[in-house]
C-alpha positions as CSV (number, residue, x, y, z in Angstrom):
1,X,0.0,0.0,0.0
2,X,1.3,3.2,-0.9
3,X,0.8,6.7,0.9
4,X,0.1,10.3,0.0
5,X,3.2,11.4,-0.2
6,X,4.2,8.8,-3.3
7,X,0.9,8.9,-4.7
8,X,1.9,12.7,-5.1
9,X,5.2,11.9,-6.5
10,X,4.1,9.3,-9.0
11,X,1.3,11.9,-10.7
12,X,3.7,14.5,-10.6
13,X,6.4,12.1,-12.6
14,X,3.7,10.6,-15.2
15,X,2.6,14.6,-16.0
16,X,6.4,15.4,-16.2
17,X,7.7,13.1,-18.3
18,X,5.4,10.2,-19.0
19,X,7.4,7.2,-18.0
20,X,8.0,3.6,-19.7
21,X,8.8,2.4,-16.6
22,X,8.2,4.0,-12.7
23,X,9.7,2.4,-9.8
24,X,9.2,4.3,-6.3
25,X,10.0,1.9,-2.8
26,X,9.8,3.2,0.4
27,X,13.1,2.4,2.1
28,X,12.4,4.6,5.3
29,X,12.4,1.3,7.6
30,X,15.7,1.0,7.0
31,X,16.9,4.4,8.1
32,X,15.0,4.1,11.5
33,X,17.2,6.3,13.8
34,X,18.7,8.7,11.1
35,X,18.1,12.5,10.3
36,X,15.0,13.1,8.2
37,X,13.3,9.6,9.9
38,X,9.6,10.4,11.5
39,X,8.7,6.8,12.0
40,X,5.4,7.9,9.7
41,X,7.3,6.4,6.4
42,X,7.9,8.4,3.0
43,X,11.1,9.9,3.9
44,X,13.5,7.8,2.4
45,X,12.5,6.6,-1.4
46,X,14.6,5.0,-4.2
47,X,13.2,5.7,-7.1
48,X,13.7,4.1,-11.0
49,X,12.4,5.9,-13.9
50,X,12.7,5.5,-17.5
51,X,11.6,8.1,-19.7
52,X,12.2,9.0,-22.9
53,X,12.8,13.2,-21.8
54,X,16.0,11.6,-20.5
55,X,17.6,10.3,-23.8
56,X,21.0,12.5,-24.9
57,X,21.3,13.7,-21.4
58,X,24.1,13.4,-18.7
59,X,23.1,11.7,-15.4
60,X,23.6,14.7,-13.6
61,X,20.8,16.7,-15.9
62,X,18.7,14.2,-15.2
63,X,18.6,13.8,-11.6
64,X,18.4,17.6,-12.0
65,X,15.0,17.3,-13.9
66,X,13.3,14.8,-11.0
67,X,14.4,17.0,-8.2
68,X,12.7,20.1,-9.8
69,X,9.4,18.3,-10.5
70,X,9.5,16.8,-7.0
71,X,10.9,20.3,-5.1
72,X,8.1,20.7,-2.8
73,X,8.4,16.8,-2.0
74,X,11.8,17.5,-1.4
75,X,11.5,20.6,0.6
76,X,9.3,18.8,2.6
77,X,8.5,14.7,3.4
78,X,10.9,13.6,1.8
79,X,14.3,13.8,3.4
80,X,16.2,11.2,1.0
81,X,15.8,10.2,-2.4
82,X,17.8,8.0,-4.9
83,X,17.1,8.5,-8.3
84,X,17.7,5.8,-11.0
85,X,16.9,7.8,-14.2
86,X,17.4,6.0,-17.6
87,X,16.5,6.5,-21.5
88,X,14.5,3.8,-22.9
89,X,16.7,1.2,-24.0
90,X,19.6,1.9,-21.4
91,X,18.7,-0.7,-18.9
């Protein structure tokens, strides 16, 4: 079951940039104990996205791109996030 918070992040990222593949876990659990933990979940995500916005572009550009689509997420619930972003076709 998924929350709010990742609801939110998933609309925001099929709006943005229509994904072939979406990915987002919820790996707070395992940072029970660190900064940014609440024990209420959704601070810690990995996330894996494969979009085709993301084809010619350095990794760096396209972390860039999720972070600005999910700034308020960031800002905010979301204290750590990993970002897997690939082109289709790039693995």
């Amino acid at each position: 079951m998924m929350g709010a918070v990742i609801d939110t992040i998933r609309h925001k990222l099929e709006e943005a940039f229509s994904p072939t593949r979406l990915e987002i876990v919820d790996d707070s659990d395992r940072h029970h104990g660190h900064a940014g933990h609440t024990g209420s979940g959704e601070s810690h995500l990995n996330l894996r996205i494969e979009a085709q916005a993301f084809a010619g572009k350095a990794r760096v550009m396209r972390q860039r791109l999720v972070m600005k689509v999910l700034e308020a997420e960031l800002a905010g619930p979301v204290h750590a996030l990993s970002i897997i972003a690939t082109a289709p076709g790039e693995g």
